[in-house]
NUTORBA-465753 format. One record per residue (C-alpha): chain; residue number from 1; x, y, z. Coordinates in nm, 2 decimals. Layout:
% residues N
@chain A	n NUM	xx X	yy Y	zz Z
...
END
This chain:
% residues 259
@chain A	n 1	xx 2.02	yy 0.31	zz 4.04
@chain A	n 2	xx 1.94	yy 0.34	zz 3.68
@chain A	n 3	xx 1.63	yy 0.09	zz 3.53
@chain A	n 4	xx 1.90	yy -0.09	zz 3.32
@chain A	n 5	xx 2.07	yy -0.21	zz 3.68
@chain A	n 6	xx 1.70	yy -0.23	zz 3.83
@chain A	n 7	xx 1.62	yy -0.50	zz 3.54
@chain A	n 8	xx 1.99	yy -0.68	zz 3.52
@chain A	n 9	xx 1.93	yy -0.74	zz 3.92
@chain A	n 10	xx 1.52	yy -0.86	zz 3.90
@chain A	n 11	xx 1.69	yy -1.09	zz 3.65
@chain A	n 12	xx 1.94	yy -1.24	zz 3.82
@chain A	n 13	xx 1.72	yy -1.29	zz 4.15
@chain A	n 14	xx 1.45	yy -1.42	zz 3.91
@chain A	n 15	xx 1.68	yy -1.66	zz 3.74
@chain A	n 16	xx 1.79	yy -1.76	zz 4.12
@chain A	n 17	xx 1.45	yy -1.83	zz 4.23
@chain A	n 18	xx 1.39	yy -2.00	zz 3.90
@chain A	n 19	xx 1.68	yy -2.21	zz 3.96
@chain A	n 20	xx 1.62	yy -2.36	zz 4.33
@chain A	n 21	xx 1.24	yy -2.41	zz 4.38
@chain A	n 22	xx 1.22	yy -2.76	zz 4.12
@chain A	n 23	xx 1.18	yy -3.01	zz 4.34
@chain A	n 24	xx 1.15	yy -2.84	zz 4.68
@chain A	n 25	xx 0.80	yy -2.69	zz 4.67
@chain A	n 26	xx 0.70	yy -2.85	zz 4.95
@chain A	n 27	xx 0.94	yy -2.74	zz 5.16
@chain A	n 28	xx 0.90	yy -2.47	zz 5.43
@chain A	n 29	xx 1.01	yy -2.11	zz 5.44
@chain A	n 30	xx 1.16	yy -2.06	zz 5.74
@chain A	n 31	xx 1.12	yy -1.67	zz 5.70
@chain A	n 32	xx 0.76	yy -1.68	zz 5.59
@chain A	n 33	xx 0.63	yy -1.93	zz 5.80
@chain A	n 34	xx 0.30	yy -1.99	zz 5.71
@chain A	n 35	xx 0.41	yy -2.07	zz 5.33
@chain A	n 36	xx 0.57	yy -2.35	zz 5.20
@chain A	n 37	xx 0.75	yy -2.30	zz 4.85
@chain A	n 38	xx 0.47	yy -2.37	zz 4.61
@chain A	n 39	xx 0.30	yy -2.04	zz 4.82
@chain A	n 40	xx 0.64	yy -1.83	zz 4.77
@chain A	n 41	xx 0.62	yy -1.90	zz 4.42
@chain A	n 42	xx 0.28	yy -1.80	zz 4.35
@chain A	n 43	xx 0.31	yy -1.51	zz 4.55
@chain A	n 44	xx 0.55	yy -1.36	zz 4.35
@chain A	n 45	xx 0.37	yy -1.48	zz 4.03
@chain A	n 46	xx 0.04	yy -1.29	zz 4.08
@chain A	n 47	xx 0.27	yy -0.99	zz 4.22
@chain A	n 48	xx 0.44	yy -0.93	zz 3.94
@chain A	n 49	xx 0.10	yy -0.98	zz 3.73
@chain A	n 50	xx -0.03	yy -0.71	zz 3.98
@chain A	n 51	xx 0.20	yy -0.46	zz 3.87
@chain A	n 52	xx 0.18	yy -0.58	zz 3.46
@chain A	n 53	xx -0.25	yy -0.51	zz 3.50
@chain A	n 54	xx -0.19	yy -0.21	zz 3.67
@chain A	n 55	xx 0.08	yy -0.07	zz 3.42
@chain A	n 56	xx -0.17	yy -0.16	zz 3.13
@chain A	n 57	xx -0.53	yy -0.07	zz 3.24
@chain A	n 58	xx -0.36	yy 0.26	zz 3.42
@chain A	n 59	xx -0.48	yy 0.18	zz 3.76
@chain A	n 60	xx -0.45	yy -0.06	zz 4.04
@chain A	n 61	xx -0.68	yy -0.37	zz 4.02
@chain A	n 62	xx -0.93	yy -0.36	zz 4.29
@chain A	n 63	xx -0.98	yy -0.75	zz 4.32
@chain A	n 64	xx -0.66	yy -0.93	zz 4.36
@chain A	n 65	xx -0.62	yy -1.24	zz 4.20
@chain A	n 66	xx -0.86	yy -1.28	zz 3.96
@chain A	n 67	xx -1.07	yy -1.61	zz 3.98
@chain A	n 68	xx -0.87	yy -1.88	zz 3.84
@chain A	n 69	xx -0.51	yy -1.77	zz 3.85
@chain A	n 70	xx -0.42	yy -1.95	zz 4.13
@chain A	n 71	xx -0.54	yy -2.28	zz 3.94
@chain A	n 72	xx -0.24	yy -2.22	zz 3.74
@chain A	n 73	xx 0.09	yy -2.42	zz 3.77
@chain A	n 74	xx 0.28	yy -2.20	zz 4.02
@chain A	n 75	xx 0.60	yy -2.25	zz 3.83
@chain A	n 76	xx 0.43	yy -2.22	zz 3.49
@chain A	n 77	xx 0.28	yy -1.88	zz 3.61
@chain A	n 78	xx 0.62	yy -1.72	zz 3.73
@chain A	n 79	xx 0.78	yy -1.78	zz 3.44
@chain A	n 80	xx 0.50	yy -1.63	zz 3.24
@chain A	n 81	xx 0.43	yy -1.34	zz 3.49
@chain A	n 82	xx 0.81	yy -1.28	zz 3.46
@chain A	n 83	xx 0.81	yy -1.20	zz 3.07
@chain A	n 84	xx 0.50	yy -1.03	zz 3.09
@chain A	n 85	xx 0.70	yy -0.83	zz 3.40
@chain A	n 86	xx 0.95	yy -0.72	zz 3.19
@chain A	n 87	xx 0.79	yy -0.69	zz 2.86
@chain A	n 88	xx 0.62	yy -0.37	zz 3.00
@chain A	n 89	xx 0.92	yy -0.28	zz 3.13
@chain A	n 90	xx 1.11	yy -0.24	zz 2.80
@chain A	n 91	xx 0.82	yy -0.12	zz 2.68
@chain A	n 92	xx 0.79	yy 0.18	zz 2.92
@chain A	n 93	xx 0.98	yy 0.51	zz 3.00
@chain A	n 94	xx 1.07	yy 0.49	zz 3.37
@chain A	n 95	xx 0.92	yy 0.84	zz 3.40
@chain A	n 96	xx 0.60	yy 0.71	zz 3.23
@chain A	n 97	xx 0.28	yy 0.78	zz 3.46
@chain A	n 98	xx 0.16	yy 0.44	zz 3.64
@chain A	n 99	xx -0.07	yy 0.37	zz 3.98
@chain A	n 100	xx 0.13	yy 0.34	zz 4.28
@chain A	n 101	xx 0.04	yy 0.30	zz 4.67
@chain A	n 102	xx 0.32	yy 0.60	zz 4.73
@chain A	n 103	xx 0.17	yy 0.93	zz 4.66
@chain A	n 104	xx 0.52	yy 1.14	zz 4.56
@chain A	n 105	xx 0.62	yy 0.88	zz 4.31
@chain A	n 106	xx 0.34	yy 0.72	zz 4.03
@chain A	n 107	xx 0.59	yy 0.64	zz 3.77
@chain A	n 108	xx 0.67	yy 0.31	zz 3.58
@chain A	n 109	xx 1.06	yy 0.38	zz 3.75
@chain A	n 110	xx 0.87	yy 0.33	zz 4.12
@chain A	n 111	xx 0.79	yy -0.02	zz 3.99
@chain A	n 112	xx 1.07	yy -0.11	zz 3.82
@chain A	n 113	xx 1.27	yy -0.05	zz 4.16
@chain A	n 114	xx 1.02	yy -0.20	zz 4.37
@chain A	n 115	xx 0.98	yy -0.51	zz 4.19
@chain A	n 116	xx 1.39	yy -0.58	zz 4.23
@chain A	n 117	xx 1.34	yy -0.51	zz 4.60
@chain A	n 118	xx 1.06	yy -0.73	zz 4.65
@chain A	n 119	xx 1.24	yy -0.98	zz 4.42
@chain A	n 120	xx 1.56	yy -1.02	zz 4.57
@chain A	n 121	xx 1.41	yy -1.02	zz 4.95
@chain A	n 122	xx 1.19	yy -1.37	zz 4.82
@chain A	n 123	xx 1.50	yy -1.53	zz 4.64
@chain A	n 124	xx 1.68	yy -1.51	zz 4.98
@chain A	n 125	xx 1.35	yy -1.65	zz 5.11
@chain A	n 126	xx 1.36	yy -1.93	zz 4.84
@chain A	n 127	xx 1.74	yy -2.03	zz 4.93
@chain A	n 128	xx 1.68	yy -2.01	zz 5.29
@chain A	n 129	xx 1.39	yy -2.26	zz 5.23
@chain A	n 130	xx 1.59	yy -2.56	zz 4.99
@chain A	n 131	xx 1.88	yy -2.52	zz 5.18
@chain A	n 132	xx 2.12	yy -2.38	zz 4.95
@chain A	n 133	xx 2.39	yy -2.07	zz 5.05
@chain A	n 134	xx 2.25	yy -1.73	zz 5.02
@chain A	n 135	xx 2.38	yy -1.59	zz 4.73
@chain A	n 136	xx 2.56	yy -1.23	zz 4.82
@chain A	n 137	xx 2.29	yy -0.88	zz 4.72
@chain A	n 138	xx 2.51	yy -0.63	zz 4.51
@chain A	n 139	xx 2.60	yy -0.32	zz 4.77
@chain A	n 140	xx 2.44	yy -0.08	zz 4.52
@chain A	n 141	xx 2.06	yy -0.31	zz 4.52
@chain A	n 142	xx 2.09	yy -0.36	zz 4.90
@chain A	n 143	xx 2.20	yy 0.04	zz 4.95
@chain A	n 144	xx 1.89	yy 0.09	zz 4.74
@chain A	n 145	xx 1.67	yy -0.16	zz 4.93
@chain A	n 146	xx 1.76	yy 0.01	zz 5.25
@chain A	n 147	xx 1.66	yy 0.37	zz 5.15
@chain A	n 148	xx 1.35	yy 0.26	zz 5.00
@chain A	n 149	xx 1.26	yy 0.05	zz 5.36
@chain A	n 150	xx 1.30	yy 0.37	zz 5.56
@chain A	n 151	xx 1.16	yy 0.63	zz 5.33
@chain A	n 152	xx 0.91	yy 0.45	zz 5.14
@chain A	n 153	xx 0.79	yy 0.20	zz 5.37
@chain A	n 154	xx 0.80	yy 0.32	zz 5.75
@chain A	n 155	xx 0.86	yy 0.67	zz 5.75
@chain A	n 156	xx 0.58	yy 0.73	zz 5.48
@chain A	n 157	xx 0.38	yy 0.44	zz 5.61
@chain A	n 158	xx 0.36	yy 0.63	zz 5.93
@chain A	n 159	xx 0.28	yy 0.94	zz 5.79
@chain A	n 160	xx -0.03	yy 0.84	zz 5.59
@chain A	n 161	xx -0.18	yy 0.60	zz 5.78
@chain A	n 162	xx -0.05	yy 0.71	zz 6.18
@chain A	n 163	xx -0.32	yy 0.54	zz 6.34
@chain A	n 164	xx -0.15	yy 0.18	zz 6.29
@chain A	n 165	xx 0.15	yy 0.38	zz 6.49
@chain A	n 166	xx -0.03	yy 0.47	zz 6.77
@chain A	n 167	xx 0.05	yy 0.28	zz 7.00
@chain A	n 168	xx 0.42	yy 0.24	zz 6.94
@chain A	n 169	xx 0.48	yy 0.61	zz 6.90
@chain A	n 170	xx 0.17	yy 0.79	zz 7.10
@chain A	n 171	xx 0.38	yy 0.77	zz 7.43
@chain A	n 172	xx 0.72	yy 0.79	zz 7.24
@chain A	n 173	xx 0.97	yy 1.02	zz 7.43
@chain A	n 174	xx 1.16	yy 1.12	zz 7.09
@chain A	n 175	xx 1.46	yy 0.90	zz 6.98
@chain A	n 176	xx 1.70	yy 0.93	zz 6.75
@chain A	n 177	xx 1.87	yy 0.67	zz 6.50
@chain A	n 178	xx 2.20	yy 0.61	zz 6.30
@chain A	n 179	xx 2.16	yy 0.30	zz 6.06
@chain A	n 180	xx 2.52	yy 0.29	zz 5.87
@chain A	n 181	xx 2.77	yy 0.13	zz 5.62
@chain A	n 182	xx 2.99	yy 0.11	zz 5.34
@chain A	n 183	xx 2.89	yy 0.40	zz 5.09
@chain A	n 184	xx 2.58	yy 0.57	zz 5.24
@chain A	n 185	xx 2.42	yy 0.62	zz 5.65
@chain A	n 186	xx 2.08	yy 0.76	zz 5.74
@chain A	n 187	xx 1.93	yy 0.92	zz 6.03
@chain A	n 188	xx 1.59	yy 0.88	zz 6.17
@chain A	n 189	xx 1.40	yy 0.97	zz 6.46
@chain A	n 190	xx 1.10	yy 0.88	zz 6.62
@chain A	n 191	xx 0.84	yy 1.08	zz 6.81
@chain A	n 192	xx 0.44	yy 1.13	zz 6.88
@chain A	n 193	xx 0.44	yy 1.25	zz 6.51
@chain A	n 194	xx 0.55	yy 1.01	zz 6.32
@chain A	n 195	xx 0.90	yy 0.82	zz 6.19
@chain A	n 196	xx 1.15	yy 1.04	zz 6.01
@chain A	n 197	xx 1.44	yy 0.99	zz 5.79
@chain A	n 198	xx 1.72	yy 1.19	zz 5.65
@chain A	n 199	xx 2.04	yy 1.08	zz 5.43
@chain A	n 200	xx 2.11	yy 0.75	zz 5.22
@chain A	n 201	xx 2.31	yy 0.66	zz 4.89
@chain A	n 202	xx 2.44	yy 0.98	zz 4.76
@chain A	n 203	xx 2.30	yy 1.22	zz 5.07
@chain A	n 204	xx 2.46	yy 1.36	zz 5.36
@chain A	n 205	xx 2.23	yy 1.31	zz 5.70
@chain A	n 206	xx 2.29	yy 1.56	zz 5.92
@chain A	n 207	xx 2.52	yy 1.45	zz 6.18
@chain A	n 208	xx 2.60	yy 1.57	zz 6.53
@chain A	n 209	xx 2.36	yy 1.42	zz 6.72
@chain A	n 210	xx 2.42	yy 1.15	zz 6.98
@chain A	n 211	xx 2.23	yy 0.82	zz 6.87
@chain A	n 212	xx 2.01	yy 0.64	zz 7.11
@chain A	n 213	xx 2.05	yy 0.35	zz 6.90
@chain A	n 214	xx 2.33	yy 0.32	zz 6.64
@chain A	n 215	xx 2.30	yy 0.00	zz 6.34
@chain A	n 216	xx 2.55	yy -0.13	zz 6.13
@chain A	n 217	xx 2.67	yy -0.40	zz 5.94
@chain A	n 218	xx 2.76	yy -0.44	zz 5.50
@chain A	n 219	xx 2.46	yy -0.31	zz 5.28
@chain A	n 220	xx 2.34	yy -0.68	zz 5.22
@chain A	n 221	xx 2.33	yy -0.79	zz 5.57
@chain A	n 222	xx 2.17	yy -0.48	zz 5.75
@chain A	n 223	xx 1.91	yy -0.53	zz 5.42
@chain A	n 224	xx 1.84	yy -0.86	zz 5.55
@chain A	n 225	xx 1.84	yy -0.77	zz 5.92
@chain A	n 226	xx 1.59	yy -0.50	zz 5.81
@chain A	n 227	xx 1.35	yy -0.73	zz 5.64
@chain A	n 228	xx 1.39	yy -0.99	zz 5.94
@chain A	n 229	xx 1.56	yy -1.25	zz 5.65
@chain A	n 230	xx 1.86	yy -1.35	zz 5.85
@chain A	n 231	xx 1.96	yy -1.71	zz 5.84
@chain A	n 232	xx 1.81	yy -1.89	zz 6.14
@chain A	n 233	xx 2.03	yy -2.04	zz 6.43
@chain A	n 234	xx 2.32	yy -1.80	zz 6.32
@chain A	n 235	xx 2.44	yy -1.51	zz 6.50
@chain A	n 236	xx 2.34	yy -1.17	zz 6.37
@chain A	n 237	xx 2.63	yy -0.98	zz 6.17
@chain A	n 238	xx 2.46	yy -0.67	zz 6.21
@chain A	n 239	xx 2.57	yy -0.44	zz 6.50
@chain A	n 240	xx 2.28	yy -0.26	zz 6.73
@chain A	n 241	xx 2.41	yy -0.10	zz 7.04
@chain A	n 242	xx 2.21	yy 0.14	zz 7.25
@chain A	n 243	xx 1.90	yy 0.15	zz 7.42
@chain A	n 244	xx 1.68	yy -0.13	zz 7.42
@chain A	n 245	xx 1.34	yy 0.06	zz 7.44
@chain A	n 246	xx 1.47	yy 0.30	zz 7.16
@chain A	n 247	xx 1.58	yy -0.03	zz 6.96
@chain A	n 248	xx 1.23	yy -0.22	zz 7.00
@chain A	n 249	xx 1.06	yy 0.11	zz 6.93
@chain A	n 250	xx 1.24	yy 0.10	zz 6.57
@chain A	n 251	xx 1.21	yy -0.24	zz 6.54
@chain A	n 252	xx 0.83	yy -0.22	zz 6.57
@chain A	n 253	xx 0.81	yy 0.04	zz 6.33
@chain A	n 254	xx 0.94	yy -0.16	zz 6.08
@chain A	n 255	xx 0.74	yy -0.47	zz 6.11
@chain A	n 256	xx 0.44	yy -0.28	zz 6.09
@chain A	n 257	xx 0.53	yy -0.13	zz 5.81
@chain A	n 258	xx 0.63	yy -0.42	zz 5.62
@chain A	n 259	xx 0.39	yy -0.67	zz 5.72
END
């Protein structure tokens, strides 16, 4: 995805987020259950402030928030974290050099993407909270939101810091993984070494190998499965067939990556 689509997506789940939390800030969020909407809100406030310091002062704050910025109207300091957010954004090449917490990648692009990911994952959570349908993810943001879980998240989160996967891979046997659907698959495996991944949008994974566990489902519902953002009290639409110890193995890869 190009930063043009990256931008015309954050604003859209922005806009959404913008559009359903008036009124319901009370209210619980049934996939972040220790925040009510007010916290949702201010979460993704000060994160998008995160990235608009870090872009400017070339380096990643080291105390996160500063005093006072939670004293500030939660809804008054998306909106103004939001144009500050995107100010930078037009105002940066996406190859431009910027601070990230993934080595390969310190560009202004890695937050432009990242910001859309963690953007339309807390507008589901926001819908899911008031009540209101969850609006549909484009197949090309979800197919993007996918790759970035596997590569970026868990298989680099296990390479850099492997101790947090000890326990969940130290004894692993070695199992292998197909995640597929419309437009792009992926295969990973997991082992004593670590969490691997190969394939996605515009790739070609390898193939040939007999899955211990194979998931599928549409781009925007294995994105949701993924994050664990699934509507409560409805059956899963996402397919996982195969072994149960391979499938909780994976499963707890990805929450400790993520959480």
């Amino acid at each position: 995805m190009e930063k043009a689509r990256f931008l015309e997506c954050l604003a859209d789940d922005y806009g959404q987020i913008r559009a359903v939390v008036p009124g319901h800030l009370d209210a619980r969020v049934p996939t972040c259950p220790e925040w009510a909407v007010v916290d949702l809100v201010q979460h993704v406030g000060t994160v998008y402030l995160h990235k608009v310091v870090t872009m400017r002062e070339g380096h990643r704050p080291q105390e996160w928030p500063p005093a006072g910025l939670n004293d500030e109207d939660p809804v008054a300091l998306l909106d103004r974290a939001y144009g500050e957010l995107v100010g930078e954004f037009s105002a940066r090449r996406p190859e431009a050099v910027s601070e990230t917490f993934y080595e390969p990648d310190q560009s202004v692009g890695f937050w432009v993407r990242r910001m859309a990911q963690e953007t339309v994952i807390h507008r589901i959570d926001a819908e899911l909270a008031v009540g209101v349908p969850v609006a549909p993810i484009p197949d090309d943001l979800a197919l993007d939101g996918i790759d970035e879980l596997l590569k970026v998240f868990v298989a680099y989160d296990a390479e850099k810091w492997a101790e947090d996967y000890s326990e969940v891979l130290g004894r692993s046997p070695g199992r292998s993984y197909v995640i597929k659907t419309d437009g792009a698959s992926w295969e990973a495996e997991t082992s004593p070494a670590g969490f691997s991944v190969r394939g996605g949008p515009g790739l070609t994974a390898a193939g040939g190998t007999r899955a211990d566990v194979t998931i599928s489902g549409t781009p925007g519902t294995l994105l949701r499965w993924a994050w664990n953002r699934e509507s409560a009290g409805q059956a899963s639409v996402v397919t996982v067939e195969g072994d149960p110890d391979a499938q909780a193995e994976f499963q707890r890869c990805v929450v400790i990556a993520t959480q």
